[in-house]
N, C-alpha and C positions, 0 to 999 in steps of 0.2 A: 590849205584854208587861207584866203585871202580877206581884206577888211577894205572896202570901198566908202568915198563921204559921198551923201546924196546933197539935198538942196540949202543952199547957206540961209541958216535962221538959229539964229542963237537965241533970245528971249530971254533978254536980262531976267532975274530971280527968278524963275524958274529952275528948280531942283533937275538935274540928266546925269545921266551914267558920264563920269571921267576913266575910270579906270577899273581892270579886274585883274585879279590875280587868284590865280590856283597853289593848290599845295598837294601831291599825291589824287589826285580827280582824277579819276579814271585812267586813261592812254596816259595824262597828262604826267609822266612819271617828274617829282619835285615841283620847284619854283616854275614858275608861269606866269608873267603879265603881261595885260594887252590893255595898248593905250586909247580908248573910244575918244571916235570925232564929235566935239558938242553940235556940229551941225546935221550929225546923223550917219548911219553906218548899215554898211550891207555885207554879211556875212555870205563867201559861196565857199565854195570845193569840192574836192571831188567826195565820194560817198567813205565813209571811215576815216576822215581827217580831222574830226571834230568840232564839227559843228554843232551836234546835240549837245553834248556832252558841255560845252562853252552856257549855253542856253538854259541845258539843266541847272547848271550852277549857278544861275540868276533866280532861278524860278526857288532852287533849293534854300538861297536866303530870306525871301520874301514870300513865299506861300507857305501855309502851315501843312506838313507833314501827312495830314490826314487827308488835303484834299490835292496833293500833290500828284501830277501824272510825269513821268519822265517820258522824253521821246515826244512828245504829245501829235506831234507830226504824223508820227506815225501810226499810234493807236488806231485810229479809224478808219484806217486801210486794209491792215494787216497785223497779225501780232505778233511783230516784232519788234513794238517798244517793250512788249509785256518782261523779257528779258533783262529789263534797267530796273533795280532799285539801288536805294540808296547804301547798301551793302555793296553793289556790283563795283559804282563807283570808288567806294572808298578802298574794297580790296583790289581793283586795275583790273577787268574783266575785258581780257583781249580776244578771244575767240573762244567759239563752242567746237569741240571736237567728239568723235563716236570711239567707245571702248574695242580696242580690234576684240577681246573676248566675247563680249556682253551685246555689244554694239547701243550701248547706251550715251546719250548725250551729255557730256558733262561742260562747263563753264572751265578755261583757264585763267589763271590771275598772275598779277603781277605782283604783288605783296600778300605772299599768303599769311605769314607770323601775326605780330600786333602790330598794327601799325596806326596809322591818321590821317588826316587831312585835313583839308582850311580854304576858304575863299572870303574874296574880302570886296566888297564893290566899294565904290568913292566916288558921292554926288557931291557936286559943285552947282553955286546957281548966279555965278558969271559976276559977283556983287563984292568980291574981296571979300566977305565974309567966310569963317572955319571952315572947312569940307568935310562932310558927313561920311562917317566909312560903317560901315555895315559889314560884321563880320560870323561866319558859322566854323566852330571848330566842332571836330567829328573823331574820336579814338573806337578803338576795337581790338579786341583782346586774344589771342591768343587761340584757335580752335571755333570763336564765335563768329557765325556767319548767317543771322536771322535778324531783321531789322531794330525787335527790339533789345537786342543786347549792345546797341549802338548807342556811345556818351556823345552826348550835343551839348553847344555851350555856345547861345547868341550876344555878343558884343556892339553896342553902336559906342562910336568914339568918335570926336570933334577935334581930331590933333593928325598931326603927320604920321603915318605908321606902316609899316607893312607884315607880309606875311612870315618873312622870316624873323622876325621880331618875336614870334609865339612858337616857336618849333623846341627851344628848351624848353616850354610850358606843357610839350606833347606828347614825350619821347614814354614817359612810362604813366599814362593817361593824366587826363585834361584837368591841370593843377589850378583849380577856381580862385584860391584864396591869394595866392601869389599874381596869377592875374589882376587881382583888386589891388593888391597893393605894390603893383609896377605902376600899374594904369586907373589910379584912385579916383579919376574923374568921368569914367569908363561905365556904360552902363552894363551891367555884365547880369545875365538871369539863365538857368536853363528852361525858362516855359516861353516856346515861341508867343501865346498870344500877349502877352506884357511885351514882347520885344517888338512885333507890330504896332501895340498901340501905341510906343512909345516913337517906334521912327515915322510913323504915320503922322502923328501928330504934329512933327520937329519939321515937317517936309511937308504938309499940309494935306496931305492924301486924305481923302473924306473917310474913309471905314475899310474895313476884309472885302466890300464886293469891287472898290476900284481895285484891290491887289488880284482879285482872281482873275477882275477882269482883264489886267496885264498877262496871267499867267495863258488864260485862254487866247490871248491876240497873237503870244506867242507862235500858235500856229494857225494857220489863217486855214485851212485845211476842216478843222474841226467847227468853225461856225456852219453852223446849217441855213440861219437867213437872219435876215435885223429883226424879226420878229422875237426870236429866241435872244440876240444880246440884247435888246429892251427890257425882256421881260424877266431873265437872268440874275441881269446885273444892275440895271441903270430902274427899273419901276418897283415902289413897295408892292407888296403883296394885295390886292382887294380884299375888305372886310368880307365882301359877300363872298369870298371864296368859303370862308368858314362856316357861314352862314346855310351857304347851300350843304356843305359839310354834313351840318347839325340837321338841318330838314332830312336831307336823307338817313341819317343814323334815327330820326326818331318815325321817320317814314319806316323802318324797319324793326322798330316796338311793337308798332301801332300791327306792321305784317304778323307779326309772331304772335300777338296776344289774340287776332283771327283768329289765326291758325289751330293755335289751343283752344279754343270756344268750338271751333269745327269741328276739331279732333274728339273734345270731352264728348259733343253729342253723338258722334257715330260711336263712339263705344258703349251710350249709356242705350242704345239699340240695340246694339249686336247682346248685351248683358241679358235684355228684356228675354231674349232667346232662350236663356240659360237656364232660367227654373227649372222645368221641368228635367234637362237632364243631371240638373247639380241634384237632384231629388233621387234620381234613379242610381245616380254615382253615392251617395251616401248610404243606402239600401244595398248595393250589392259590395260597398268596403264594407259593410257590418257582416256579410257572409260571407266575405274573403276571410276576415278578422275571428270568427268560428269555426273556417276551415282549417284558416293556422295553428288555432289552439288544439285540434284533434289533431292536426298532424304533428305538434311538438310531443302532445302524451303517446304515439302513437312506438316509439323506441324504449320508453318505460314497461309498455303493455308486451312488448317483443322481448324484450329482458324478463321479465316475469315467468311467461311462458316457457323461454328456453330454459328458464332455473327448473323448474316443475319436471318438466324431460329432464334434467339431467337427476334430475334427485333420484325418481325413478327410475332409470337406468342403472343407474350408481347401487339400488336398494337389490335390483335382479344380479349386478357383476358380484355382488356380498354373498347371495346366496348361491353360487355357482361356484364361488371359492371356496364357501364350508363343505359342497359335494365333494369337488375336488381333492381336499384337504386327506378328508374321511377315507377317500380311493386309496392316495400316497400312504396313509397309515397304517390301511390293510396288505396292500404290497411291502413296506417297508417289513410287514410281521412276519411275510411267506419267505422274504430273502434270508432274514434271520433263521430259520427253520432250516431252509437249502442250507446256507452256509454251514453250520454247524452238522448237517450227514455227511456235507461232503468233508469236513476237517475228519469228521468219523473214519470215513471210509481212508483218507488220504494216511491217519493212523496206522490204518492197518496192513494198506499197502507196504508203509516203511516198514513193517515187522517183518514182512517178505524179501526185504533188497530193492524195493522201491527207489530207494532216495538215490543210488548210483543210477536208474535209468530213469529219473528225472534231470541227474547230470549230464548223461547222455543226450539228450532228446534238447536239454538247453543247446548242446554243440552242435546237432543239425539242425534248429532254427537259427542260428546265427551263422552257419555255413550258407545256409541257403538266403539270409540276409543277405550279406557278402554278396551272393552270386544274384542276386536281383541288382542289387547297388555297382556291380560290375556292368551288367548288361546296360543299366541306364548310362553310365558314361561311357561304357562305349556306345551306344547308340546318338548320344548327343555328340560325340567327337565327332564320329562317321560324319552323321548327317552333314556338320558344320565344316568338315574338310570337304566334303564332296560338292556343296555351298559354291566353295571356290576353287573346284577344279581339283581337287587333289585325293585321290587313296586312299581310304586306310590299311595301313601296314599289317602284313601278314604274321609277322614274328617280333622277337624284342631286338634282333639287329636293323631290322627294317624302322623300326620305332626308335631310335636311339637315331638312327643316319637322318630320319625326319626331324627329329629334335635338335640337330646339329644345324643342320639346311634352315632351320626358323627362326633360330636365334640372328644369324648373320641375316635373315631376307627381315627381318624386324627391324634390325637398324638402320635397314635400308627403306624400309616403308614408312618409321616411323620421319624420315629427313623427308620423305617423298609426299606424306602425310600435312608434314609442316609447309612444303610448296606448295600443294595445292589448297592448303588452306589462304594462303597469302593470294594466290589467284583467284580463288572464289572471291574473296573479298573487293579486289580489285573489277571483277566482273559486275557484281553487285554495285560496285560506288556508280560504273561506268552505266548499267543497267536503270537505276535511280537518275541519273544527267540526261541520259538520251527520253527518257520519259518526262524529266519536266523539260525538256527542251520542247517536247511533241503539243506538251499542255501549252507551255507559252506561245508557239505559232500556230495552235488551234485559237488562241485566246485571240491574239495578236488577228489570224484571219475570219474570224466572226465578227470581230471590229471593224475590221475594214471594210466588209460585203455592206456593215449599215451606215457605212459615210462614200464618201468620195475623196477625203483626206489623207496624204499620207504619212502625217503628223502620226508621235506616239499617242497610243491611246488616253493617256495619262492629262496629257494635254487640251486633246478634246474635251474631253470629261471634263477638266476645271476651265474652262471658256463655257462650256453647257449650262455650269453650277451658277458660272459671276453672270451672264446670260437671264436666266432665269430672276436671279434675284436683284436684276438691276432692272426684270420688266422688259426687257428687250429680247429680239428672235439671235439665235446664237450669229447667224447669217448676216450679222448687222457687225461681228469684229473678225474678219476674217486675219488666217496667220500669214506670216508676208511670204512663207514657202508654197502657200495656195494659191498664191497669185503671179508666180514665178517659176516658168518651166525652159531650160536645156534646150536652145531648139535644136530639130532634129542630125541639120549636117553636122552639128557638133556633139553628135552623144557619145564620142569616145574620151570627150573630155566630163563629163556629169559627173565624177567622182571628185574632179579635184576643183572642179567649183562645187559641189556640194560641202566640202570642206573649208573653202573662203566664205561662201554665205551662212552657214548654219547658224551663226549667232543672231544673224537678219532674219532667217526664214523661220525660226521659233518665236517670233513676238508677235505678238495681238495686238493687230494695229485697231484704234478706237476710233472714229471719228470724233474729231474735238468738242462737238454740241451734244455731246454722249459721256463724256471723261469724268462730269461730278460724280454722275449716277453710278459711274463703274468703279470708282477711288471708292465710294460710299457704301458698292458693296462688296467688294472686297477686303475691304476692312473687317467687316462681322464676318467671315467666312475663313474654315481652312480647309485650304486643298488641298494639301497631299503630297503636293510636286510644286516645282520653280515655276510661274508664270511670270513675264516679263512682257507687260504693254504699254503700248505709246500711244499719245495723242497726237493726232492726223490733220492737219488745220483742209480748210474747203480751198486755199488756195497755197500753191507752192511755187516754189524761184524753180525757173526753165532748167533745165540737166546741160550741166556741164559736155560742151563736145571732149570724145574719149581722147587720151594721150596716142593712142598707136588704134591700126587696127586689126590687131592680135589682143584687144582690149577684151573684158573679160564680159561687161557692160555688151558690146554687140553679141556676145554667143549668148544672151536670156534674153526670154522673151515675156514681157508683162502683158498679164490680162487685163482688158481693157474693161472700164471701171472708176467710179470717183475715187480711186487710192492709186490708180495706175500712176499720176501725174507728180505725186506724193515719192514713190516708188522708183520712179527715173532720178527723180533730184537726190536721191538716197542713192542710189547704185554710182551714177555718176560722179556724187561727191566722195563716198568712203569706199569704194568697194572697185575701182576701176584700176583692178590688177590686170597685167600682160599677161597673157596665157605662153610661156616659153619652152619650148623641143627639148630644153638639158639645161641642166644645173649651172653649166658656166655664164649659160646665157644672164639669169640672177640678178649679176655684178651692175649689169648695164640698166637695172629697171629701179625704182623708189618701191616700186609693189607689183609682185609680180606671183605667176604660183607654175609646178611645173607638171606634166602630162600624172607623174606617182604621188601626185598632193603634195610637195614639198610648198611651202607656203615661206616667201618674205613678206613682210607685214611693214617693214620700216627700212631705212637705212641700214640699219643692224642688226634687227630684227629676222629671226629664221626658225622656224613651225614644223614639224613633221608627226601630226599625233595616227603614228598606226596603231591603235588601241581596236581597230576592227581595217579590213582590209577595205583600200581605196576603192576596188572595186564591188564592195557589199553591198546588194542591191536593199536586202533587206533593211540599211541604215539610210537611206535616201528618203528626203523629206521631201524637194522639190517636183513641184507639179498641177497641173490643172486637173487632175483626175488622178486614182492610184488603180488602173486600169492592168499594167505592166506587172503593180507590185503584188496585185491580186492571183495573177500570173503567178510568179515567181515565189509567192507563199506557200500557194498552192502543190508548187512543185518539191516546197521544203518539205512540206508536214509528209509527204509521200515517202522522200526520201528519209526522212527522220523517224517515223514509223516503220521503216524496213531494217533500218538502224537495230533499232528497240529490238524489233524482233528477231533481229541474229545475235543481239547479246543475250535472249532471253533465253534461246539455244544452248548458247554456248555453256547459259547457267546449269542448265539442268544437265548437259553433259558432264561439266564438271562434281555437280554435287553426285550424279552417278560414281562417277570413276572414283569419286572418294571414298561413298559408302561399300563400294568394292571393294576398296583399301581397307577399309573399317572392318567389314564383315573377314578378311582376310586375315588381319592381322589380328582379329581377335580368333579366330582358330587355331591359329598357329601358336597364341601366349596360351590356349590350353594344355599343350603341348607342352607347356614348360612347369606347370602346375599340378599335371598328373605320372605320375611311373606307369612301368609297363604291365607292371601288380596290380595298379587299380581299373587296367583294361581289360586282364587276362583271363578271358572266359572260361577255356578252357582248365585254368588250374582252377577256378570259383567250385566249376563241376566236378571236376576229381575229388575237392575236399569233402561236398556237399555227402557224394556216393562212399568215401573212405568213413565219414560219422555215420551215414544210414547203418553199413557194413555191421561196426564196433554195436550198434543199438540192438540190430538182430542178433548179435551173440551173445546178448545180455538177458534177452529174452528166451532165449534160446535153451539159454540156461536153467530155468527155473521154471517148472510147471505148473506150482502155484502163482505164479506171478502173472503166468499167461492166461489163466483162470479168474486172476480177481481184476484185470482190468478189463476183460470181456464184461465180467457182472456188474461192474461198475460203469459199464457204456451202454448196456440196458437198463441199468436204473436210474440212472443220473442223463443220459444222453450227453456228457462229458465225461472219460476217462480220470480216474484218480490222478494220473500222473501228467496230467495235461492234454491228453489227445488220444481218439479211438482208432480201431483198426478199421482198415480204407478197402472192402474187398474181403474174400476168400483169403487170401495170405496175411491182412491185417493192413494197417496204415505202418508198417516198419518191416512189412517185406518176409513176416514170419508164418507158417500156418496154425492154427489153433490145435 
């Protein structure tokens, strides 16, 4: 930055800038001052050398804070004065850089902690009289970085002084009262408009519009014609502005009080209509209002009735219990009758030797118990050995050699038991994964057949929502991966530039005359998921030509578009990694990435996230269509589905083989639970035929014995002694 004097005129008393001095401004790190020509001065340099920044700090002691533009040059071209506030300044905002993660744009500073600043102007008006210095001090605190958490403190003072004169005043914020009583003759206030009227005054400036009007001259850029500074800054306002004001506000009374005179008569019309059906509408609520009441008594009347049924019923179920009753009485009399012949009869049997062939005859129903209760366990063993392939044993050495053989194939089934329990299991977890896997890329590809995106679905979705509730077609924020495709000679590299871009090609880019509405609704809304969008200005700085060209910038290709241009300047600036053959290569690049996604990002910076394989097509975002990946879904869910279905195979094999196991091993612990006595049929039957034997000789015995339990199996139709003869020979194998 250079300082040039234009044309010699100095103009005794007249008030000019002599001198400025910075303190922490911006770039301006510390002390700063520059000494101005009274004859006039022409600030150049090149772009970032400070020239605004000089400018702003004239503008920042002298215009009131509210009506303050920083940059002012630039505003009206483009917005990138919008970047300056009085914050930016005082923290040292030296460049904007993109998060390698996020790829968000953040501000760097030069004094992040607490710190200050100060500037100080000093007019002179060529007369030997005091110089007017005009001073703004500025602290901030710790973590605050919003304009209004900023201390201000305006000084005008008539004496010699400079900036570092006030820097013990600054260091742990802006000490008012020691100010005053260093500089007791100091006009010292924090409300800019007192500190205005007060240098305005001292300096003869006419009022706040000749200051604005300095601030707007500032930039010669921003007048649009003398019609505007006339009427601005230099002419009062016309009464008849107001005037006409008032006409049209009461011009608009006079419309509304029509409006309602019009309005009342067309509805005392339309009312005129209504008689007759407000007539017929009252007449039939009176028989709605009739119908309701019979339909409320209508579950009372229901209730009534079913009591009436039920009484009756209840009166017939009473007289059907005293028949009843009456029956069991008379039976109960005839059993008492039987009973007592037959104790008669069973008397007299015992008087014969009865009661030893009722002992008898006890021993062959409980032989022949036995020998039923045999056959069932054998019959349940058999079946259950033969179940699983095995014999039943002919004898009690055979039965004894299998009971040996089970115990040891048990310990072995049950350890084989416990494997394949552990494998089912394992089948099963595996069975459950490959199914929601099948669900998530059926889900995954019915998403994609209804877009052309090859953004997660997740995404889409909450750009569709803020879309909607911002009023706008979703088609109006495209993500920067939809406008950004691999061209084709290069598609053996798409994996490991998919892994350099991905932070870029996930953000929703907004057009900037769109940004309130989408901040606004976004706000009232929750999606779900991470969205991350920028605002896209309608003009953008030219792209950077690439560092090599193995640049990563020439292998994408942008679609062409009002973001396309947006999009270059972006790729060119943050994203214009070497594409490199091997790892050694690396050393040589500032950012570079290689053929397996190994990504440097920085100097020292080095990235390798294989959280999914470099080659996964199903992870790739970038593209003008998801033509490929529709493809390639396609051919998952296929293969994922055959997946599924051989472990759903393999399940059922296994829970076979188990229940094999199960039905096996529990045949075989029968085997250890029964003797060869409780299977042994054959001795059941010899017992059964050695008590019939002993019974016929008991009978056999006695004549009258064999006389009274015939007579007693024709009168009774049950024998005294428990049971009648079965046949000619008797039921005990004896003849009569």
């Amino acid at each position: 930055m250079t300082m040039a004097a234009t044309a010699p005129s100095t103009r005794t008393g007249q008030w000019r800038l002599e001198r400025v001095e910075l303190l922490n401004w911006g770039t301006f790190q510390g002390h700063h001052g520059l000494d101005i020509a009274r004859k006039g001065f022409l600030l150049t340099g090149h772009s970032g050398s400070g020239k605004s920044s000089l400018v702003d700090a004239i503008s920042a002691v002298l215009t009131p804070r509210g009506k303050l533009h920083f940059n002012a040059a630039a505003q009206d071209t483009s917005a990138r004065g919008e970047d300056r506030t009085i914050v930016s300044y005082i923290r040292g905002a030296w460049r904007r850089s993109a998060d390698d993660e996020t790829g968000e744009v953040r501000a760097e500073y030069l004094r992040t902690g607490a710190t200050f600043s100060g500037i100080l102007l000093r007019y002179n008006d060529n007369t030997g009289a005091k110089p007017v210095l005009l001073l703004k001090l500025y602290h901030l605190r710790r973590g605050c970085n919003t304009p209004a958490e900023v201390s201000e403190l305006s000084i005008l003072l008539q004496e010699d002084a400079t900036l570092t004169d006030f820097v013990d005043y600054l260091r742990n914020g802006i000490e008012t009262r020691r100010i005053k009583s260093t500089w007791p003759a100091a006009y010292v206030t924090d409300k800019h408009s007192a500190f205005a009227s007060r240098f305005c005054r001292l300096m003869g400036i006419s009022g706040e519009n000749a200051v604005l009007l300095l601030h707007k001259t500032q930039s010669a850029k921003s007048l649009g014609s003398l019609d505007d500074l006339f009427r601005q800054f230099m002419l009062d306002r016309p009464k008849t502005f107001d005037i006409a004001t008032t006409a049209v506000a009461q011009f608009g009374e006079l419309s509304e009080a029509h409006r309602l005179v019009v309005e009342a008569r067309e509805q005392v019309e339309h009312l005129r209509g209504m008689e007759e059906p407000a007539g017929a509408f009252g007449l039939n609520s009176a028989r709605a209002t009739e119908a309701a009441a019979l339909s409320a008594a209508l579950p009372s009347f229901k209730d009534e009735w079913k009591l009436k049924l039920a009484k009756d019923a209840k009166a017939a179920a009473e007289s059907a219990a005293l028949t009843a009753q009456h029956d069991v009485d008379l039976a109960t009399a005839t059993t008492a009758e039987l009973e007592e012949a037959h104790s008669a009869a069973r008397r007299q049997v015992d008087g014969h030797g009865g009661q030893a062939l009722r002992d008898q005859q006890t021993q062959v129903d409980m032989a022949q118990e036995r020998e039923r209760d045999v056959l069932s366990r054998r019959a349940e063993l058999a079946s259950k050995l033969e179940a699983v392939g095995i014999s039943f044993p002919a004898s009690f050495e055979e039965y004894e050699e299998l009971r040996a053989a089970a115990r040891t194939e048990r310990s072995g089934l049950e350890a084989a038991r416990a494997a394949s329990r552990q494998t089912i299991n394992e089948l099963h977890e595996a069975r459950s994964a490959a199914k929601a896997n099948v669900r998530d890329l059926e889900t995954e590809l019915k998403s994609l057949r209804g877009r052309r995106s090859n953004l997660d679905d997740k995404l889409v979705t909450a750009r569709s929502v803020v879309a909607e509730a911002a009023g706008l077609p979703a088609s109006a924020f495209p993500f920067a991966g939809e406008l950004l495709e691999v061209r084709k000679e290069f598609a053996d590299w798409t994996g490991a530039i998919e892994r350099v871009l991905r932070p870029l090609a996930t953000v929703m880019l907004v057009p900037e005359k769109h940004i309130d509405r989408v901040r606004e609704a976004v706000e009232g809304l929750f999606l779900g998921s991470r969205l991350v969008f920028e605002s896209v200005p309608s003009r953008s700085e030219p792209p950077r030509p690439a560092r090599t060209e193995r640049s990563l910038v020439s292998r994408v290709q942008v679609a062409d578009g009002p973001m396309a241009g947006w999009l270059h300047a972006v790729l060119s600036g943050n994203y214009d990694y070497e594409c490199v053959d091997s790892p050694a290569e690396l050393g040589g690049s500032e950012k570079a990435v290689t053929r397996a996604g190994q990504v440097k990002r920085s100097r020292t910076r080095h990235e390798k996230d294989d959280r999914s394989r470099v080659d996964d097509r199903s992870r790739w975002v970038l593209g003008f269509d998801n033509a490929d990946k529709l493809e390639l879904l396609s051919s998952l869910v296929q293969a994922a589905r055959a997946t599924a279905d051989q472990l759903a195979d393999k399940v059922d094999a296994a829970e076979n083989r188990r229940e094999s196991e199960r039905r096996r091993a529990e045949a075989l612990a029968l085997t250890e639970t029964q003797g060869w006595d409780q299977l042994d049929v054959g001795r059941a039957r010899t017992r059964v035929e050695s008590h019939k034997e002993r019974l016929a000789e008991i009978l056999a015995a006695s004549g009258d014995l064999r006389a009274e339990v015939s007579r007693s199996c024709r009168e009774g139709g049950q024998g005294a002694l428990g049971g009648c003869p079965e046949g000619p020979a008797g039921r005990h194998g004896v003849a009569g």
